[in-house]
N, C-alpha and C positions, 0 to 999 in steps of 0.2 A: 504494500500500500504506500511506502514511503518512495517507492521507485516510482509510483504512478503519478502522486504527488511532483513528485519531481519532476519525472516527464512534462504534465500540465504546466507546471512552473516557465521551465524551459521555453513551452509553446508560445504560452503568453508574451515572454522576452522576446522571442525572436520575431512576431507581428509587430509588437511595440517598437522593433529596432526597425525593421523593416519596413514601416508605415513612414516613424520619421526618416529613415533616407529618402522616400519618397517623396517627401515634403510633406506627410499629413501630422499635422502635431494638435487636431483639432479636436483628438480622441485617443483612448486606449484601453485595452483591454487589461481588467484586473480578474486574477483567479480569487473564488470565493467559495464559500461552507456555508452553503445553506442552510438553513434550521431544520430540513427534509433531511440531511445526510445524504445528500446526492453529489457525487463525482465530476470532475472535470465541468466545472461551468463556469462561466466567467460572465464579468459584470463590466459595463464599456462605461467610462469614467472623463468628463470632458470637464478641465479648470479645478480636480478636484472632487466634483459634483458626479454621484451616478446619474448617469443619463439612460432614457428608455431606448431601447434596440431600435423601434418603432422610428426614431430621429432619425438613422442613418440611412440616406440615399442607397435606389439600389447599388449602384454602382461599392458604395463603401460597403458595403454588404460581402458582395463577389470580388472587393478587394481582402477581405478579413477571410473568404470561404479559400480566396485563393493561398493566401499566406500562411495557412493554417494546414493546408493539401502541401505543398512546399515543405514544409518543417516534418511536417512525417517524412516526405519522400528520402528526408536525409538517414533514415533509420532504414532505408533498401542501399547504403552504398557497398557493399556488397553483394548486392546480389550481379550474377550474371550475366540473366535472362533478364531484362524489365522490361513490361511496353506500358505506355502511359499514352491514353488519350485523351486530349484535350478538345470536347467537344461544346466551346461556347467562343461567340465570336469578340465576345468580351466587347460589345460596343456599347455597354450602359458604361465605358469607364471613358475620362478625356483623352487625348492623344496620348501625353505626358505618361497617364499610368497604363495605358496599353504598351507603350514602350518599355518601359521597366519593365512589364510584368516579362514581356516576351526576354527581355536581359536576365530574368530569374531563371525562366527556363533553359536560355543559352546554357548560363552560368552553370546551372546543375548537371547537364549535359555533358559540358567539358567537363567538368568536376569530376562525373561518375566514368567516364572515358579515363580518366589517370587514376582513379582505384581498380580498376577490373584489370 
């Protein structure tokens, strides 16, 4: 449980890091302990303040769906065999974070090219 903990920890950091290289610093995701004892959920934090999920543009949506698919991916560099398909044409997002994101994918790609 403390590994899973961690994991989630991890997650949240690396969106957080990720978002602001992107330039979004208008938000962030905090991991939290529900009073349910429910796992891995996080609570999106803007100035401070929680903020309701419901605030965030799709687009910042399927930037957080994507950064979060990303930060696991880094738990396959090992493997072999991977296919990964990417079936959204990612136009709720502006220019600027379409570019990056495709830089993400670059990046992992090469990345996973010099482990194997």
């Amino acid at each position: 449980m403390i590994e899973q903990t961690s994991n989630e920890q991890i997650a949240a950091t690396y969106i957080n890091k990720a978002l602001h290289f992107l330039g979004n610093e208008s938000f962030e995701l905090r991991l939290i302990n529900p009073s349910n004892g429910a796992k891995g959920q996080y609570a999106i934090y803007s100035q401070g303040r929680q903020r309701d999920i419901d605030t965030l543009s799709t687009g910042e949506h399927n930037l957080v769906a994507f950064l979060y698919f990303m930060q696991k991916m880094n738990l396959y560099t090992n493997a072999k065999h991977l296919m990964v398909i990417f079936d959204d044409p990612m136009n709720s997002n502006d220019e600027t974070t379409q570019y990056l994101m495709y830089s993400y994918i670059q990046n992992y790609i090469y990345n996973f090219r010099l482990s194997v």
